[in-house]
KOLGU-4560 file (N, C-alpha, C; in nm, 3 decimals, padded with zeros to 5 digits):
<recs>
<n_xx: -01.870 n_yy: 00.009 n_zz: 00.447 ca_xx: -01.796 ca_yy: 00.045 ca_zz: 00.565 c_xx: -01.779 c_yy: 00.196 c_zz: 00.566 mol: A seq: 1 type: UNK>
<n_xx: -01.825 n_yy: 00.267 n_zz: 00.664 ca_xx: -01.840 ca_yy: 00.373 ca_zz: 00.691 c_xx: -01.783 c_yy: 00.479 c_zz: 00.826 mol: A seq: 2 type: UNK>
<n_xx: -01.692 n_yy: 00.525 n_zz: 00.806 ca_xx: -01.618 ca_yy: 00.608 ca_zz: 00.711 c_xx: -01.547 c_yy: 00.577 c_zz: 00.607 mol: A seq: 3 type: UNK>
<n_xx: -01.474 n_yy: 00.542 n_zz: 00.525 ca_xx: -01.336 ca_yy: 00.484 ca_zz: 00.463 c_xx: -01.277 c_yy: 00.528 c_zz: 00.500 mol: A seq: 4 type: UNK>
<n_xx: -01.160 n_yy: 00.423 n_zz: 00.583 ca_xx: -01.074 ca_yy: 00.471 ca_zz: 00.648 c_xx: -00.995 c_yy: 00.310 c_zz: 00.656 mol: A seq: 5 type: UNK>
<n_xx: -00.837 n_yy: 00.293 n_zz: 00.656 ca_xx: -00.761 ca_yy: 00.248 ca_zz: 00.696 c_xx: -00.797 c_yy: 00.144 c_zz: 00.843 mol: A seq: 6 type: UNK>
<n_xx: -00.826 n_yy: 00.225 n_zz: 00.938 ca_xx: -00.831 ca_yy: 00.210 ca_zz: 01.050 c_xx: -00.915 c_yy: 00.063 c_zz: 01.033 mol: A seq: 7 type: UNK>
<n_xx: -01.060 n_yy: 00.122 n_zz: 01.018 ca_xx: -01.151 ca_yy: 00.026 ca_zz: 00.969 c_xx: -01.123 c_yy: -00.075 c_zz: 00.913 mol: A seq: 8 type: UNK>
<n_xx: -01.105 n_yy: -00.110 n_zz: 00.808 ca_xx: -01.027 ca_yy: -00.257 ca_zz: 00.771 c_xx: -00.994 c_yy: -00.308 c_zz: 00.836 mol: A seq: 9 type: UNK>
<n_xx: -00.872 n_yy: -00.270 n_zz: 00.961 ca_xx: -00.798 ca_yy: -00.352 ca_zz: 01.045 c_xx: -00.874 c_yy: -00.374 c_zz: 01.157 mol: A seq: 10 type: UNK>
<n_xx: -00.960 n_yy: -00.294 n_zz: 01.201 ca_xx: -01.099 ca_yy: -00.342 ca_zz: 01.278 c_xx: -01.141 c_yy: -00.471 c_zz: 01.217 mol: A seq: 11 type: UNK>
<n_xx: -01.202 n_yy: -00.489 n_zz: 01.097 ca_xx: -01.285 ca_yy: -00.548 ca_zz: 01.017 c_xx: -01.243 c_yy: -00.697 c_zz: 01.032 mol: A seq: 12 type: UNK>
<n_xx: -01.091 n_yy: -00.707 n_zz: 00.995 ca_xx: -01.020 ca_yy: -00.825 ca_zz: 00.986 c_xx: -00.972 c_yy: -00.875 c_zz: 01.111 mol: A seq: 13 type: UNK>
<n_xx: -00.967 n_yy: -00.815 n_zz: 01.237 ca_xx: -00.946 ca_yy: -00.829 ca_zz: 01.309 c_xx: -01.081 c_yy: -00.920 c_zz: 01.371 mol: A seq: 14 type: UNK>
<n_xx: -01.132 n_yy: -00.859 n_zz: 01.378 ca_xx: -01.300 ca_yy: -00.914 ca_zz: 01.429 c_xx: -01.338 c_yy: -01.093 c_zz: 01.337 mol: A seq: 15 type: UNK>
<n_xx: -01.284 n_yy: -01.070 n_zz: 01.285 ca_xx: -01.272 ca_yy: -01.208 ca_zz: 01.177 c_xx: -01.134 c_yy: -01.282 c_zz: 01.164 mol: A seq: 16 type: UNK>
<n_xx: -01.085 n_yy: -01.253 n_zz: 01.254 ca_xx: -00.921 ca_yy: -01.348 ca_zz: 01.292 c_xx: -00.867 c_yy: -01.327 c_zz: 01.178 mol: A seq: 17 type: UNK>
<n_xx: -00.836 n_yy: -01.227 n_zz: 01.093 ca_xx: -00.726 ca_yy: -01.204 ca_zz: 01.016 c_xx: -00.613 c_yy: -01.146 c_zz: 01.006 mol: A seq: 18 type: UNK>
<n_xx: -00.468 n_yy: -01.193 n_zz: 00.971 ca_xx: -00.383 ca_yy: -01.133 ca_zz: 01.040 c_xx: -00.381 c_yy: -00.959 c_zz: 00.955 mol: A seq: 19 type: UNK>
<n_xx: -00.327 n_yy: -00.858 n_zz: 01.002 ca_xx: -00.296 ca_yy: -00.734 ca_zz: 00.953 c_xx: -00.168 c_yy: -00.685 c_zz: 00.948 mol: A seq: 20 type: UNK>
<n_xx: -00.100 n_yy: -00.591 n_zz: 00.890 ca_xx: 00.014 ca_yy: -00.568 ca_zz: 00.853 c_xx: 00.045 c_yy: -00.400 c_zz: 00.767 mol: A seq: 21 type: UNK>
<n_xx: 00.131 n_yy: -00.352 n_zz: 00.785 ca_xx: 00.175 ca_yy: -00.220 ca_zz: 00.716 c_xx: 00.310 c_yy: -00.221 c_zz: 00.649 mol: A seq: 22 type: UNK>
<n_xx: 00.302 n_yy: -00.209 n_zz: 00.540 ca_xx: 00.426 ca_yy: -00.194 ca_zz: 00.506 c_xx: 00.498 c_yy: -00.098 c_zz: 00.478 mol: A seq: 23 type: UNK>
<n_xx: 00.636 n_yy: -00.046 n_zz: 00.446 ca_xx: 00.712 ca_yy: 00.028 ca_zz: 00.441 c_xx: 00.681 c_yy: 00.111 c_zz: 00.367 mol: A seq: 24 type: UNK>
<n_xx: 00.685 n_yy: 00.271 n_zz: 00.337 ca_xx: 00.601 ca_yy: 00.384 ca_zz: 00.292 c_xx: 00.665 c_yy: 00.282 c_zz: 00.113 mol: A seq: 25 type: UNK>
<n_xx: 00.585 n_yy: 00.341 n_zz: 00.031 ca_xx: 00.600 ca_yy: 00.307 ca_zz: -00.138 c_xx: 00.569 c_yy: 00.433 c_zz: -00.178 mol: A seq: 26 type: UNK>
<n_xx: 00.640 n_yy: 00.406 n_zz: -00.347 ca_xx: 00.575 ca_yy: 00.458 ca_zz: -00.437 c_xx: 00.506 c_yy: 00.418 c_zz: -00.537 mol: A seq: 27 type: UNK>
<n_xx: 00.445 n_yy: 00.511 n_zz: -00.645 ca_xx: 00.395 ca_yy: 00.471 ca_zz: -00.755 c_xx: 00.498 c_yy: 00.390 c_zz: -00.832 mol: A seq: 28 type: UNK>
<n_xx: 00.551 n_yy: 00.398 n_zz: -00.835 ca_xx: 00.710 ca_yy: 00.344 ca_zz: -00.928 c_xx: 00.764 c_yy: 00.207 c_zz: -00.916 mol: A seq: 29 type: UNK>
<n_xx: 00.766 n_yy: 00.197 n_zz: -00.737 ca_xx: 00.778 ca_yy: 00.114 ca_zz: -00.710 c_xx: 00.711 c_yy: 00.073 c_zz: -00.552 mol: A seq: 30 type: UNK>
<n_xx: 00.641 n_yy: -00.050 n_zz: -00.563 ca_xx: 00.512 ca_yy: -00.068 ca_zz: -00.473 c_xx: 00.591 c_yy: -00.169 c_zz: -00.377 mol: A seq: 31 type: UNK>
<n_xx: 00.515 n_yy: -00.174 n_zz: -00.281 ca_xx: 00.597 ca_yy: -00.270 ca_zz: -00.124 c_xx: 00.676 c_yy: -00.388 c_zz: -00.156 mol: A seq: 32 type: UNK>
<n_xx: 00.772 n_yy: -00.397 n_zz: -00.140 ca_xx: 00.884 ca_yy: -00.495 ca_zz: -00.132 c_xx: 00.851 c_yy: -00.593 c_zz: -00.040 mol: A seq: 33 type: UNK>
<n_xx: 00.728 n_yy: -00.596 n_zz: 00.030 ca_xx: 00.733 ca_yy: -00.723 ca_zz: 00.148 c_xx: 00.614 c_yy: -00.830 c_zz: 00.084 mol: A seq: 34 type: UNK>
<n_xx: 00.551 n_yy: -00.786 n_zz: -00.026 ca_xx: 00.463 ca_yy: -00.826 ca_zz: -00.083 c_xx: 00.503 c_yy: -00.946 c_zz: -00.172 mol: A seq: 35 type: UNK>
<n_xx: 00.469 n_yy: -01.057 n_zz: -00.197 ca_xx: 00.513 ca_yy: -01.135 ca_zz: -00.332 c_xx: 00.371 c_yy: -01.159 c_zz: -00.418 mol: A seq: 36 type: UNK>
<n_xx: 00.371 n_yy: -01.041 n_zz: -00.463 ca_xx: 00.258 ca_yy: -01.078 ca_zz: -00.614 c_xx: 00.303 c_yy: -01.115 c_zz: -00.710 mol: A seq: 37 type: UNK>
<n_xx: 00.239 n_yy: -01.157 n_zz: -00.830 ca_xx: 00.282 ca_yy: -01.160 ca_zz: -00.908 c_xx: 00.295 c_yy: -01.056 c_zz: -01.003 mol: A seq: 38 type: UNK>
<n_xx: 00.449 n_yy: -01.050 n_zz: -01.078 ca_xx: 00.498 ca_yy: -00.927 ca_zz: -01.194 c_xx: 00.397 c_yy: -00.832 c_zz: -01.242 mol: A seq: 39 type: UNK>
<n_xx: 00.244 n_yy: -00.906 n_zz: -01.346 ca_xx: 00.157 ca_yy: -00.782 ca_zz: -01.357 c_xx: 00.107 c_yy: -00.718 c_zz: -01.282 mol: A seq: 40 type: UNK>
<n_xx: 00.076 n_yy: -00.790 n_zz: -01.157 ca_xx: 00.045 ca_yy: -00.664 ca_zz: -01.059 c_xx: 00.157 c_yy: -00.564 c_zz: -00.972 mol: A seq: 41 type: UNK>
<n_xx: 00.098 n_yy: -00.459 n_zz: -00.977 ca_xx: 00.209 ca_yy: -00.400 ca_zz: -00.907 c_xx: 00.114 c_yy: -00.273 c_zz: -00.847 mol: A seq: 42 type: UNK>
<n_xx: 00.103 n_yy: -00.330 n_zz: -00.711 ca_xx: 00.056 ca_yy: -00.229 ca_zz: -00.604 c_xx: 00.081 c_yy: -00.088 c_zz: -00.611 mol: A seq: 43 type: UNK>
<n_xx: 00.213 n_yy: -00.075 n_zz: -00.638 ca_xx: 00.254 ca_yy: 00.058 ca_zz: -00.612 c_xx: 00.195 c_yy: 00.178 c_zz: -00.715 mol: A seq: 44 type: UNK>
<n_xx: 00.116 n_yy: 00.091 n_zz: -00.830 ca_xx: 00.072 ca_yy: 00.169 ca_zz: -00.917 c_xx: -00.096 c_yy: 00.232 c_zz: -00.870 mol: A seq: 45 type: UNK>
<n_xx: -00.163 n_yy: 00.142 n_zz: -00.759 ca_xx: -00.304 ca_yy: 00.139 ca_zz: -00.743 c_xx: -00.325 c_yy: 00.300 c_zz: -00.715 mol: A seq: 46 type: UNK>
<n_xx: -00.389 n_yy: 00.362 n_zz: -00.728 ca_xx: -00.474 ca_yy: 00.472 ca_zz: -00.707 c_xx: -00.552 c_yy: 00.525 c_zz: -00.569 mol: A seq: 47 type: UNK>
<n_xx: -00.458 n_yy: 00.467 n_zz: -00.453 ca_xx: -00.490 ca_yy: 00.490 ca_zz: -00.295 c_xx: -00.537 c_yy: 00.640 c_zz: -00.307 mol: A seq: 48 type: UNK>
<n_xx: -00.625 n_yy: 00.674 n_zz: -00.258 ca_xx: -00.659 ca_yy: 00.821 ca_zz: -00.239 c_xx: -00.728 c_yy: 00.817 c_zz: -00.129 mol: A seq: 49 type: UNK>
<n_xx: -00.764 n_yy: 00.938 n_zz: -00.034 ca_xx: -00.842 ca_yy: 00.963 ca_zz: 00.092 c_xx: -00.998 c_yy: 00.908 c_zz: 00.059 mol: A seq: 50 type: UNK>
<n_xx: -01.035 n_yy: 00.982 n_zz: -00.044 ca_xx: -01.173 ca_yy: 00.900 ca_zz: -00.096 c_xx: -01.208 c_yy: 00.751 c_zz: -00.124 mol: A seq: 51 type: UNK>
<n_xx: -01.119 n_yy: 00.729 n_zz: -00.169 ca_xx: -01.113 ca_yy: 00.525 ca_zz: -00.239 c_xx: -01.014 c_yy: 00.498 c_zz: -00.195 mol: A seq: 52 type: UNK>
<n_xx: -00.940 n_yy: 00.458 n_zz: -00.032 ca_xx: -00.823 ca_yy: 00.415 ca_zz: 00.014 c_xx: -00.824 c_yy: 00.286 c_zz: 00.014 mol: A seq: 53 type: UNK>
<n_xx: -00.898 n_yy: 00.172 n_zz: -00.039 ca_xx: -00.870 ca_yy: 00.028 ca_zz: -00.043 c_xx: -00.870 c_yy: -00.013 c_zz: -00.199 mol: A seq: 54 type: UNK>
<n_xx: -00.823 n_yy: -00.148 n_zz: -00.196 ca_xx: -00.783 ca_yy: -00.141 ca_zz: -00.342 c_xx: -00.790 c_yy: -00.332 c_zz: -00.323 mol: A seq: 55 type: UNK>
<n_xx: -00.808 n_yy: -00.422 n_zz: -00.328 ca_xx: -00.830 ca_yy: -00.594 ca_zz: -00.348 c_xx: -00.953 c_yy: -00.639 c_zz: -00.398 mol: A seq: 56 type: UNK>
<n_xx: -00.946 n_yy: -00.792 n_zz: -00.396 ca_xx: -00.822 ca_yy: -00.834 ca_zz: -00.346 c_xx: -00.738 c_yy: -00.901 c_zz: -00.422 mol: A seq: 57 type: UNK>
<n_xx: -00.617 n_yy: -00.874 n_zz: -00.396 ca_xx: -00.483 ca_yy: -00.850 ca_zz: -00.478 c_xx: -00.431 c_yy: -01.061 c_zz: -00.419 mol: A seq: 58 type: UNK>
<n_xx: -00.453 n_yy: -01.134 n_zz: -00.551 ca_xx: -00.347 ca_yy: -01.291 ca_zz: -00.517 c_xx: -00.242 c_yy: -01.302 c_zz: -00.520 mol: A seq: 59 type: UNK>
<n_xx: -00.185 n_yy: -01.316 n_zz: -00.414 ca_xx: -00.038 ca_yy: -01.357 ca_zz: -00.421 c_xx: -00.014 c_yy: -01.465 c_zz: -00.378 mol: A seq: 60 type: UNK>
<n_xx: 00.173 n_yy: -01.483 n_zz: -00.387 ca_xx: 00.216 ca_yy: -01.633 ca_zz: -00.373 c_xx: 00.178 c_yy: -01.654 c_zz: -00.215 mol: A seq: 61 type: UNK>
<n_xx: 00.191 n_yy: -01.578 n_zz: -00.166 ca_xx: 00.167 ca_yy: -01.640 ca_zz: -00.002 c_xx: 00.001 c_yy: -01.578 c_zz: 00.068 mol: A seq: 62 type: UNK>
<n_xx: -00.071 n_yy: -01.545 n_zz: -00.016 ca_xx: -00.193 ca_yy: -01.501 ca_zz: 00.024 c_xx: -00.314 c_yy: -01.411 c_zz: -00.086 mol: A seq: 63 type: UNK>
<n_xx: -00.410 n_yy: -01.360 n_zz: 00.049 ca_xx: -00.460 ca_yy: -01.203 ca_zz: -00.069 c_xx: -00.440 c_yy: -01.131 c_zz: -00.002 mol: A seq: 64 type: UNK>
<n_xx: -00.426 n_yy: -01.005 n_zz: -00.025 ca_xx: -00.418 ca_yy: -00.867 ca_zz: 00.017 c_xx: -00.533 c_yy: -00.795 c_zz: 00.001 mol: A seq: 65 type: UNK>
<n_xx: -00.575 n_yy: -00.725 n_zz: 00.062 ca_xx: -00.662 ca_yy: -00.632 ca_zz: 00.051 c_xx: -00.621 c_yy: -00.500 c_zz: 00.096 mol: A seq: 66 type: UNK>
<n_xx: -00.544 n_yy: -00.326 n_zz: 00.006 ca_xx: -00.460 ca_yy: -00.298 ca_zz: 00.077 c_xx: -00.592 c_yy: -00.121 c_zz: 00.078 mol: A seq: 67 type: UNK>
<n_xx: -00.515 n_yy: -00.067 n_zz: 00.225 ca_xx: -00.608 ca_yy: 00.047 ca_zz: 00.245 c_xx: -00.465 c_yy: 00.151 c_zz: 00.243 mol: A seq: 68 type: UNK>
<n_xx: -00.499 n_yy: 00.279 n_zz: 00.214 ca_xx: -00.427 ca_yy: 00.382 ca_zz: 00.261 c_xx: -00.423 c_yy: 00.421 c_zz: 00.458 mol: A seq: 69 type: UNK>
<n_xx: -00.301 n_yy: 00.397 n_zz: 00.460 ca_xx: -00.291 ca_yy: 00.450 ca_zz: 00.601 c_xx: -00.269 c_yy: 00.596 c_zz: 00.573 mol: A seq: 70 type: UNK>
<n_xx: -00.165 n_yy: 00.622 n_zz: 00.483 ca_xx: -00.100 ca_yy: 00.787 ca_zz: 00.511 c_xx: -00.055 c_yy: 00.808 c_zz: 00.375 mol: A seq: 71 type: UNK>
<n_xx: -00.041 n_yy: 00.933 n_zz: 00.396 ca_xx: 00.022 ca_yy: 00.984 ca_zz: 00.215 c_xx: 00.102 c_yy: 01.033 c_zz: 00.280 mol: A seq: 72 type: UNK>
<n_xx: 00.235 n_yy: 01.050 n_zz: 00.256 ca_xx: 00.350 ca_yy: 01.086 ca_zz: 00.279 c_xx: 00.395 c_yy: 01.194 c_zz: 00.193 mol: A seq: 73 type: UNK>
<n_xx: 00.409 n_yy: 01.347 n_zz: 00.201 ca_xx: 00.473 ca_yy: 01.410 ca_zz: 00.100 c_xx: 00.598 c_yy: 01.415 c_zz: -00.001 mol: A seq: 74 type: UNK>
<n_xx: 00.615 n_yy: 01.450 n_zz: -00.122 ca_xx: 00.702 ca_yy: 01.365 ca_zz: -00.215 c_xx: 00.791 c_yy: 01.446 c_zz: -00.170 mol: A seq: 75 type: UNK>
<n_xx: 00.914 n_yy: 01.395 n_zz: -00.192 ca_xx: 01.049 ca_yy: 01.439 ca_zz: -00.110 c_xx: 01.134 c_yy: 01.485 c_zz: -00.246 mol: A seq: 76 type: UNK>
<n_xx: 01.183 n_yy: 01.604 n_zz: -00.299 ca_xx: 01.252 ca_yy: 01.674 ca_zz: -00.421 c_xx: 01.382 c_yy: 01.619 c_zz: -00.369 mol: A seq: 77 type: UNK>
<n_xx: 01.471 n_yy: 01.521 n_zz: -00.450 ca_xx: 01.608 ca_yy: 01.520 ca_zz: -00.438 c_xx: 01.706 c_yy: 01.602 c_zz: -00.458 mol: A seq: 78 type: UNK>
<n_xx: 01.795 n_yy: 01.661 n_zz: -00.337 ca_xx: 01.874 ca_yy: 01.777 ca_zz: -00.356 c_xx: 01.958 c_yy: 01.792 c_zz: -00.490 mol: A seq: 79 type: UNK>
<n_xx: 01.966 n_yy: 01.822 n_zz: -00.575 ca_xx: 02.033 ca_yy: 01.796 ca_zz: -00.673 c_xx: 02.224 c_yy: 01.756 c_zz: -00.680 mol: A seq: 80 type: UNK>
<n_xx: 02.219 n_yy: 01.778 n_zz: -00.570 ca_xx: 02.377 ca_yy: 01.719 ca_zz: -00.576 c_xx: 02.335 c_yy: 01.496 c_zz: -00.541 mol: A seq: 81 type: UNK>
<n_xx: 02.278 n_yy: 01.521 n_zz: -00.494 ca_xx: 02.237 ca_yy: 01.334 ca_zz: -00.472 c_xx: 02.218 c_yy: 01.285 c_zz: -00.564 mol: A seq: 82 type: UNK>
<n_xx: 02.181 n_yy: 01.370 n_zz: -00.698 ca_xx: 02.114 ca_yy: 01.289 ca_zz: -00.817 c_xx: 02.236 c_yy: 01.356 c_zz: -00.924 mol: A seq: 83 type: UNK>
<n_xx: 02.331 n_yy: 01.405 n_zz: -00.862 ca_xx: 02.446 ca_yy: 01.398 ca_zz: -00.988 c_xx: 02.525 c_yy: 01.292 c_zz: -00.951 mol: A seq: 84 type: UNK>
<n_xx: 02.568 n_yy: 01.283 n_zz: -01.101 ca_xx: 02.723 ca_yy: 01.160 ca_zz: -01.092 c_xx: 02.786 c_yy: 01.214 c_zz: -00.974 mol: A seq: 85 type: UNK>
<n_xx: 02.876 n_yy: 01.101 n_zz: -00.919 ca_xx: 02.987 ca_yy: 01.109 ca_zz: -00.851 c_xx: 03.167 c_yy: 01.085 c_zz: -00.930 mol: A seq: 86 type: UNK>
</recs>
């Protein structure tokens, strides 16, 4: 599939009656909360990049996944008063 791109996939699956979906921005740390995989896997760790943005397919309890990069989101520095005690 040519370009790699996000977009594409949801073309792809679409054209083949599959449903599609985005979930809430993640991190490495911790990967989409709407997902139910199982414990060793953990999405949020996969290696999405502009070059290799798909990553499946991933079994879970309610399906497979096959997941693409939509967007990279820049990492956000916590002001340092948010990350002291209260």
């Amino acid at each position: 599939m040519e370009p790699k791109a996000a977009d594409k996939l949801d073309e792809l699956a679409k054209t083949n009656g599959l449903a599609t979906g985005t979930t809430a921005p993640f991190d490495r740390e911790n990967g989409p909360t709407e997902l139910k995989v199982p414990d060793h896997i953990q999405p949020g760790r996969l290696q999405l990049t502009r070059d290799e943005p798909f990553a499946g397919p991933i079994v879970a309890e309610d399906g497979v996944y096959v997941m693409a990069l939509k967007q990279q989101l820049p990492s956000k520095c916590r002001h340092w008063r948010a990350s002291s005690p209260k």
